[in-house]
DRENPA-3360 file (N, C-alpha, C; in nm, 2 decimals, always signed):
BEGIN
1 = XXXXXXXX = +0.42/-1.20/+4.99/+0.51/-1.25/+4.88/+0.44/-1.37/+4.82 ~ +0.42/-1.37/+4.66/+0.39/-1.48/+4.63/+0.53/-1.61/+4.62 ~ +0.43/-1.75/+4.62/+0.48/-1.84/+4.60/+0.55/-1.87/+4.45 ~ +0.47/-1.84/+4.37/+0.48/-1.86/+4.24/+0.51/-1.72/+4.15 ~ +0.59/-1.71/+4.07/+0.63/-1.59/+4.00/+0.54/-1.64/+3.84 ~ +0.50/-1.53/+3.77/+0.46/-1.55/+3.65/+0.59/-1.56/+3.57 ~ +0.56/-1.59/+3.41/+0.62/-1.65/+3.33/+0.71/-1.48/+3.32 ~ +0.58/-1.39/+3.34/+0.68/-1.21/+3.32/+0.76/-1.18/+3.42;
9 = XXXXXXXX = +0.77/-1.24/+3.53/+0.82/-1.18/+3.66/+0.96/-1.34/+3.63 ~ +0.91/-1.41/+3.61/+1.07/-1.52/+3.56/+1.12/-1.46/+3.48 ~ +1.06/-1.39/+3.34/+1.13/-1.35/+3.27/+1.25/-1.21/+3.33 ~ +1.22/-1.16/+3.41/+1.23/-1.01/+3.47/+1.35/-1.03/+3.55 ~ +1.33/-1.15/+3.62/+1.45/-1.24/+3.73/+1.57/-1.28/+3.63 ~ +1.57/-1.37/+3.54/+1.65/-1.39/+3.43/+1.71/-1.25/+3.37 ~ +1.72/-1.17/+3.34/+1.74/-1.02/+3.30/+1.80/-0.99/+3.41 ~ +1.77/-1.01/+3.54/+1.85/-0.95/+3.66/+1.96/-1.03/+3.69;
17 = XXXXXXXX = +1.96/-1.17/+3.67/+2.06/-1.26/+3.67/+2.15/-1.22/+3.58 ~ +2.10/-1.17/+3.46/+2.25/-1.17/+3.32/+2.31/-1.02/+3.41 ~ +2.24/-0.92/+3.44/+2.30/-0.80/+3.49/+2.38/-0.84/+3.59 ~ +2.38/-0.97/+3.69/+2.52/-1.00/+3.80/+2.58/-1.06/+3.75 ~ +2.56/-1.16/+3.66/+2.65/-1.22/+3.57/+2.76/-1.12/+3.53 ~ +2.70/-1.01/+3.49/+2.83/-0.97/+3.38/+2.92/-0.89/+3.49 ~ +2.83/-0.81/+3.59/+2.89/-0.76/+3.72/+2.96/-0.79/+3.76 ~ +2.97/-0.96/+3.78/+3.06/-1.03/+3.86/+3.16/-1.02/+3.80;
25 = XXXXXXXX = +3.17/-1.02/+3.65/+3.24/-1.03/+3.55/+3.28/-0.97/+3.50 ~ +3.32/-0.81/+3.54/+3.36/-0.72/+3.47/+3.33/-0.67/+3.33 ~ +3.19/-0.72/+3.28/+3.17/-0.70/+3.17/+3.05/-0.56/+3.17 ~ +3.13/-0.44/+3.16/+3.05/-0.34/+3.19/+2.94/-0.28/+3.11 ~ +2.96/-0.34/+2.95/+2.86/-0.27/+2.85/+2.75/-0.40/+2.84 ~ +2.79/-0.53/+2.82/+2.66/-0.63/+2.81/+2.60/-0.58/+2.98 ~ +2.64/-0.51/+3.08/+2.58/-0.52/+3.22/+2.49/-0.42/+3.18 ~ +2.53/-0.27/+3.13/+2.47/-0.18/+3.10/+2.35/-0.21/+3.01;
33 = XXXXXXXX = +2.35/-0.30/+2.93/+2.25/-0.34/+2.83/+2.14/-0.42/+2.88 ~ +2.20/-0.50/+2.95/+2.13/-0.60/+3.05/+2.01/-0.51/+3.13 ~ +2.10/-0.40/+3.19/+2.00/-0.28/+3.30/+1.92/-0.22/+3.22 ~ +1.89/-0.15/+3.09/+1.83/-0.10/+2.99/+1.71/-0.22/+2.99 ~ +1.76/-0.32/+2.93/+1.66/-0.43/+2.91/+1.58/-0.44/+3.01 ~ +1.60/-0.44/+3.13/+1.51/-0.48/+3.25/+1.41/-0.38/+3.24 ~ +1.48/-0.24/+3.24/+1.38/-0.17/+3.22/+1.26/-0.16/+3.09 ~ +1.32/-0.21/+3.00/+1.21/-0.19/+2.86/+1.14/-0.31/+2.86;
41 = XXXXXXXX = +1.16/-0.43/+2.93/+1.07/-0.53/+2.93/+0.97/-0.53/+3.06 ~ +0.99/-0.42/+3.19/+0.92/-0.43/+3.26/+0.81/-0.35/+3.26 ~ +0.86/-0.26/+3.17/+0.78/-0.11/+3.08/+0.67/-0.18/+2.94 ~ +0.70/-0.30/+2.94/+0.66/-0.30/+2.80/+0.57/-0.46/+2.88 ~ +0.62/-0.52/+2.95/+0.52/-0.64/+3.01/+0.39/-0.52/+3.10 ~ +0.40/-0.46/+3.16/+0.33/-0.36/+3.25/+0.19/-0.31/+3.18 ~ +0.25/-0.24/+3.05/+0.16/-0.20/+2.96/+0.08/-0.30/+2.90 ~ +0.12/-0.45/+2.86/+0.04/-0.53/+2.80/-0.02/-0.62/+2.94;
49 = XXXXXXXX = -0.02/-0.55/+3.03/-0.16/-0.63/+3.13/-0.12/-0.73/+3.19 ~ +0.07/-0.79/+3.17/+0.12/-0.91/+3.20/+0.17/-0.91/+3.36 ~ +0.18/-0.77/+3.37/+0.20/-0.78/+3.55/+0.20/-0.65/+3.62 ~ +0.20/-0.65/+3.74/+0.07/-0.57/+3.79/+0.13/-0.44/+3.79 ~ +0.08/-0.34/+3.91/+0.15/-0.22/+3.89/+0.23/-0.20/+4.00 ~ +0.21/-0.31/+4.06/+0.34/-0.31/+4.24/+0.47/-0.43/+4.16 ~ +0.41/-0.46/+4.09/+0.50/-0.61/+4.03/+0.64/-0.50/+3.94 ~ +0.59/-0.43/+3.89/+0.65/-0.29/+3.73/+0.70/-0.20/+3.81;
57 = XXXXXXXX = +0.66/-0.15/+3.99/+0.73/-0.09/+4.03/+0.85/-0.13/+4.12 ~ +0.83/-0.26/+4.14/+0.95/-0.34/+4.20/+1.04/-0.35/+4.10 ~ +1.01/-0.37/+4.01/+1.15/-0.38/+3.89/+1.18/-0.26/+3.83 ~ +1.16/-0.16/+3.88/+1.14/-0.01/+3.77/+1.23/+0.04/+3.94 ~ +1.26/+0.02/+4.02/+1.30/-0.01/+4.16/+1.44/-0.06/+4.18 ~ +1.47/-0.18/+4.14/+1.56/-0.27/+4.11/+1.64/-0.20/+3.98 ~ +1.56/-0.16/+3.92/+1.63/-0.07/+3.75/+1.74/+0.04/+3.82 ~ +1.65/+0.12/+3.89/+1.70/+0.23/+3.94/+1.83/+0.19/+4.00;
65 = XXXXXXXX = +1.80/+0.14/+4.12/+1.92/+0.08/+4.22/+2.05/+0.04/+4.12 ~ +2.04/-0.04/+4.01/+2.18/-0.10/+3.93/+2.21/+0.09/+3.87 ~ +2.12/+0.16/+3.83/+2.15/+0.27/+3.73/+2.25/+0.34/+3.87 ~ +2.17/+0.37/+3.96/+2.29/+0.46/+4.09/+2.42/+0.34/+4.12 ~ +2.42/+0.19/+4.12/+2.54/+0.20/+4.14/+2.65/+0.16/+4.01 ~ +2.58/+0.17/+3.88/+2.67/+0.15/+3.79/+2.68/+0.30/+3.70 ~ +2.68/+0.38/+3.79/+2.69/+0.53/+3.68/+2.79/+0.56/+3.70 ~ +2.90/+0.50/+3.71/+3.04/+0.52/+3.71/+3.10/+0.42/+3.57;
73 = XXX = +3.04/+0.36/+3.56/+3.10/+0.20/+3.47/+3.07/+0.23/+3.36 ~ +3.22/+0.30/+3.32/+3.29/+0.31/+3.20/+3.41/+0.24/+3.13 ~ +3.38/+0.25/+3.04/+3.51/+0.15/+2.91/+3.62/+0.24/+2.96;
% end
């Protein structure tokens, strides 16, 4: 485990925070948007060399995990 997270992996943690935020909060479409985002910025930091390929599959990981337990969370 590192000590220090990069500026892309803070970014990535922030995105996972707004997705319990809204969780906690009943807010099911900003949560759903929130879960998309994690995945397009860990997809799109990965590709530009910003973090590694165990770092993109931990969050691509984490993506998955919110997508199986919010595939019920409907308006």
């Amino acid at each position: 485990m590192k000590l220090f997270k990069s500026k892309a992996e803070k970014e990535l943690e922030n995105i996972i925070g707004d997705i319990k935020i809204n969780l906690s909060n009943n807010y099911k479409e900003p949560a759903h948007k929130a879960r998309m985002k994690l995945k397009d910025r860990a997809e799109n930091l990965y590709k530009a060399g910003e973090i590694s390929e165990n770092t993109y599959k931990k969050y691509i990981k984490i993506y998955e995990e919110y997508t199986v337990m919010m595939k019920d969370y409907h308006h």
